[in-house]
N, C-alpha and C positions, 0 to 999 in steps of 0.2 A: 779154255772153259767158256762156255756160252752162260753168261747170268740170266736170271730173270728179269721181266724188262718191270721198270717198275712201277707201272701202270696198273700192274696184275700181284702187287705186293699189298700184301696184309697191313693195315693203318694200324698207329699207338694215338692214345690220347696225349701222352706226351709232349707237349708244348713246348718252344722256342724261350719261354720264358722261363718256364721249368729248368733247363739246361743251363741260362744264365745263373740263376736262384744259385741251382746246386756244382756250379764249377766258377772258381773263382780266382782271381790273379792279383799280389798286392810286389809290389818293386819297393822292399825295405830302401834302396840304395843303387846307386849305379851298378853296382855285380851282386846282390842279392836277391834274387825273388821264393817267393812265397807263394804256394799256390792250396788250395782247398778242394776236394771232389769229393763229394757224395754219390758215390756208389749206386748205381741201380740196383733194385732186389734181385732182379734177375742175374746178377754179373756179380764173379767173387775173383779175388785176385790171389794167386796161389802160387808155389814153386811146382816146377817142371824140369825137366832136364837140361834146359838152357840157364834157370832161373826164376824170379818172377813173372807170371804170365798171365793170361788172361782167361777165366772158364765162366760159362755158365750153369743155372742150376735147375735148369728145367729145359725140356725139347724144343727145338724150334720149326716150321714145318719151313722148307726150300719156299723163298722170294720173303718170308716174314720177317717185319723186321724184330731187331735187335734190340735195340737201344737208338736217342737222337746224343749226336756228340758237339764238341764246340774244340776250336783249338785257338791260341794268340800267337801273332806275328813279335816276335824278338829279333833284338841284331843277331847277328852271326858271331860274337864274342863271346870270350870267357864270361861263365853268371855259377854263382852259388846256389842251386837250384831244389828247393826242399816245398814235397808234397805230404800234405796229410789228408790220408784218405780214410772219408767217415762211412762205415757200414751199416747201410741200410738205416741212413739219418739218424741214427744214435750215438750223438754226439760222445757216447761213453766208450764208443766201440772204435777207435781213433788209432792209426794206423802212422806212422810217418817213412817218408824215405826220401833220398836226397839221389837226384837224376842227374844224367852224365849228359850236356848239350851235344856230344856227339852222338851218341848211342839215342837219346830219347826224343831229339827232333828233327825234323825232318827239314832239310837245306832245300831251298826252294831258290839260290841264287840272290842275285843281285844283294847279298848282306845280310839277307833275312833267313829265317829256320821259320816253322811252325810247332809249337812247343803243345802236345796233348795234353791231357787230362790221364785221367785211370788206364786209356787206354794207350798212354805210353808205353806198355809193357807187354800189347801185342807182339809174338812174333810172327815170321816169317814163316811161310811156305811156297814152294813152289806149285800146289793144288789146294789154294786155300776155300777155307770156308766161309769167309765173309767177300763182301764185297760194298763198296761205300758209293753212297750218290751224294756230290756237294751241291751246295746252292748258295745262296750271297750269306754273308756277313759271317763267314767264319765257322757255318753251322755246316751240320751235316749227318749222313740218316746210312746207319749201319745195316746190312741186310744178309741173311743165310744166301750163302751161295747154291746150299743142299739140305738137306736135313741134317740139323745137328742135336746128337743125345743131349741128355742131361750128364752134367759134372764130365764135357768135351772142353779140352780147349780151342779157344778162338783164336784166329791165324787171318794175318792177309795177306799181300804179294807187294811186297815193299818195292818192285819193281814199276809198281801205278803210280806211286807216291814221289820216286827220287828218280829223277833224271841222271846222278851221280853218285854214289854213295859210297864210293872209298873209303872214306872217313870212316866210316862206322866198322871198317878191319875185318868185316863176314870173309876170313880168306877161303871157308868149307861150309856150304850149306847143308844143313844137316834136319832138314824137313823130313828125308826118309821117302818122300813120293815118288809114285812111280815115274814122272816125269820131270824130276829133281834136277836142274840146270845146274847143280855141285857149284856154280862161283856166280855170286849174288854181289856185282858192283853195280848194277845201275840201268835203267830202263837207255841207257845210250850207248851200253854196249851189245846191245840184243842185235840177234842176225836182222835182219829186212825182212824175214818172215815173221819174226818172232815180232818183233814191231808190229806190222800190219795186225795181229791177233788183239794187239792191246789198243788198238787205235781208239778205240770208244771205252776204254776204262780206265787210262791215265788222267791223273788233274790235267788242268787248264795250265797247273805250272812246269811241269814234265813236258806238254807239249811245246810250250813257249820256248823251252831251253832248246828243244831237240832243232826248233824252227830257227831259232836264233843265229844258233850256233851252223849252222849247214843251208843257212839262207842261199834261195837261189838269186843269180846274177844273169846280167844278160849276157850270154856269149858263155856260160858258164860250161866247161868239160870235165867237173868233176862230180862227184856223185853231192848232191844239194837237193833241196825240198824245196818245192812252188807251194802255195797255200794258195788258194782262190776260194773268197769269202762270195759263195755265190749270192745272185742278189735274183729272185725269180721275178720275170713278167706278169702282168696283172692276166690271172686266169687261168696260171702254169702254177702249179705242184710236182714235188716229186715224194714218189710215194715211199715205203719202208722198202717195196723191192727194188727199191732204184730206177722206177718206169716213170716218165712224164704225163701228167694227167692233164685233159681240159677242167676247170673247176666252171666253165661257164662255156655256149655255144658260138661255134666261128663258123661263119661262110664260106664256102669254095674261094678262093682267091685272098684271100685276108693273112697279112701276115704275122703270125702269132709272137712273134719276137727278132731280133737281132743280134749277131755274136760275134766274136771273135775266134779264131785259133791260134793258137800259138807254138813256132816251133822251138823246141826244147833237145835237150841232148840226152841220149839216152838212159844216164846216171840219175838222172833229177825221178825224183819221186814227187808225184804228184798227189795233194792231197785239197779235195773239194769239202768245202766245209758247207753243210744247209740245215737247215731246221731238224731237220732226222739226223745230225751226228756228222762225223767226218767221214770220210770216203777215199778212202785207197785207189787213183785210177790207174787202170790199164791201158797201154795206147798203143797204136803200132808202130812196130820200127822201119824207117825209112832207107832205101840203098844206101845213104853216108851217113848212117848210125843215130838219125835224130828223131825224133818222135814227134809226132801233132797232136797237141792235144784241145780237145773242141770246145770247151767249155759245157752248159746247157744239150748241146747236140750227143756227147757223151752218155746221156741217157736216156737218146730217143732209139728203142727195137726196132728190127729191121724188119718186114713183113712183104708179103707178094700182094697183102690186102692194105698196101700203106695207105695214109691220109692227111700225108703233109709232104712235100719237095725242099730237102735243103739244098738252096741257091748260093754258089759263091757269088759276089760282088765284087770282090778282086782277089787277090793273094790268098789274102788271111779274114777278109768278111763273108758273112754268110746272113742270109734271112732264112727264117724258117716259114712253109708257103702252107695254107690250108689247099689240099688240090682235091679235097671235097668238104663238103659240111660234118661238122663238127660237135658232137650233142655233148652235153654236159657230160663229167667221170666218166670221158673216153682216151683209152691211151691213144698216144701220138705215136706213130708208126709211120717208118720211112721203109723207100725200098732198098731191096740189097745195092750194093754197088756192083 
C-alpha cells in the first residue's frame, strides 16, 4: 500500500498537550499499573469478531488524520495492567479493563514494550486502514490510509510495529484481505520483497532490530544488511525521485564531492539512509558474486547529455568532476559507461 505523504494530510487542533492531559500512567507498585484514557469523540471502542476493537464515528477522508496518540516505555516483565477508559470526558461514562502485556504491547527489545492507551485494542490487518507517523517523545499522529466510513473499524499492520511477535500466538490471520499473509509473526520474517515495501513505514525500533540482528561484517558471505547514514556535500541534494540535484552553481572543472565504493557480497542488502527516508539499493553483480556499491554515485543518472565525470582515484576512490558549468536545481548527470 502506498500512504499518503504527510505533508498533504489534513491538520487537528489537537495539541501534544491535550494528549498528555487526557492519557495517563500511575505505577501503584513494582507489577501494578494503572492507567487513564479519555477517549476522543471521534473514536468508540466496541466488540468485533476478534473482541474489543477500535471504530470510529464519523467519515474520514484518505491522508486525514485520526486522532494524536501517546504510548509509555515498560520493562518487558510480568505487570497487572488495568485501564479505564472515560468516554468523551465524562467522567460518569467510565469504562475499565484489565490488559494482557503480551497481547496489548508492543516488544520493542532490549527489555522494553511500549504500552498504548485506547488504542491498545487496535487490530490487525493485512490491508489496513490507518497508518501512524511518530516523532519524539513517545507521541504520535494516526492517519486514514483511505477513506474510512462512519461506525468502520480501525486496523493497522502490526508488522510496522513488531520486528517479533511470536508472543502474541496470532498463529491464523484472520483480517479477511485480499492480500492476507494468513501468519502474522513479525516484520523479521517477511520475504526481502515484502521488507523492502515496508522500508519507510516501520518504527525506528523494527528497523534497529532487523539492523542489529543481520549487521553486515567485513568479509561477510551471508545474507546481512549495510546501513550507510549518508552525509550529503555542501550544494548536493537528493531529490524524492532519488536524482542528485546542484542546490548552488559549479564550474567546469570543480569537484562536487568525494566517495567511496564499497565491495560487498552479494547477500548484503543494502540500505542508504538520507533526509527523504531510507532507500533500498540495487547494485550490480560482479563475475565472483560480489557487488559494488557506490555510495552518493548511486544516484547520479546516466545521460549522452552528462555534466559531471566520475573519476577513480584508486581501487575504491572516486571524485565526482563538473566537466561543464553547473547552474543551480540542475541534475547531475554522468555518462553511460
Amino acid at each position: 500500500m502506498e500512504y499518503p505523504k504527510i505533508s498533504n494530510c489534513e491538520q487537528s487542533s489537537e495539541t501534544i498537550d491535550d494528549v498528555e492531559k487526557n492519557n495517563t500512567i500511575n505505577y501503584v507498585d513494582s507489577q501494578t499499573i494503572e492507567m487513564v484514557s479519555r477517549i476522543p469523540e471521534r473514536i468508540y471502542i466496541s466488540n468485533s469478531e476478534t473482541g474489543n476493537s477500535v471504530f470510529v464515528n464519523k467519515h474520514f477522508k484518505k491522508g486525514e488524520l485520526i486522532y494524536k496518540g501517546k504510548y509509555n516505555l515498560i520493562e518487558d516483565k510480568e505487570f497487572s495492567i488495568k485501564m479505564n477508559l472515560i468516554k468523551n470526558h465524562d467522567q460518569t461514562k467510565k469504562e475499565t479493563f484489565i490488559l494482557e502485556k503480551n497481547v496489548h504491547a508492543v516488544s520493542i527489545g532490549n527489555n522494553k514494550r511500549k504500552l498504548f492507551f485506547f488504542d491498545s485494542f487496535m487490530n490487525h490487518s493485512c490491508d489496513p486502514n490507518t497508518f501512524t507517523f511518530y516523532y519524539i517523545n513517545e507521541h504520535y499522529d494516526v492517519f486514514a490510509a483511505r477513506d474510512i466510513n462512519s461506525d468502520e473499524e480501525l486496523t493497522c499492520d502490526y508488522l510496522n510495529f513488531e520486528y517479533d511477535l511470536r508472543d502474541k500466538n496470532i498463529l491464523k490471520c484472520e483480517c479477511k484481505s485480499n492480500n492476507c499473509l494468513e501468519r502474522i509473526v513479525g516484520f523479521k520474517f517477511l520475504t526481502n520483497d515484502q521488507k523492502k515495501s515496508r522500508l519507510n513505514i516501520i518504527t525506528k525500533d523494527v528497523f534497529n532490530s532487523w539492523v542489529e540482528e543481520y549487521k553486515y561484517k567485513d568479509g561477510d558471505t551471508v545474507e546481512s544488511v549495510f546501513v550507510d547514514n549518508l552525509k550529503l556535500p555542501v550544494g548536493i541534494v537528493i531529490t524524492n525521485s532519488d536524482s542528485l540535484v546542484a542546490t548552488k552553481s559549479f564550474y567546469s572543472g570543480d569537484i562536487l564531492f568525494e566517495g567511496e565504493s564499497k565491495n560487498i557480497n552479494e547477500k548484503t542488502i543494502v540500505i542508504a539512509v538520507t533526509e527523504n527516508g531510507r532507500k533500498w539499493m540495487d547494485h550490480e553483480i560482479n563475475s565472483d558474486l560480489s557487488r559494488n556499491y557506490h555510495e552518493l554515485t548511486s544516484f547520479i543518472k546516466h545521460s549522452d547529455d552528462a555534466n559531471v565525470l566520475i573519476k577513480l582515484t584508486s581501487n575504491y576512490l572516486y571524485q565526482v568532476i563538473a566537466i561543464k558549468n553547473i547552474n543551480e536545481n540542475e541534475e547531475l548527470l554522468s555518462k553511460n559507461n
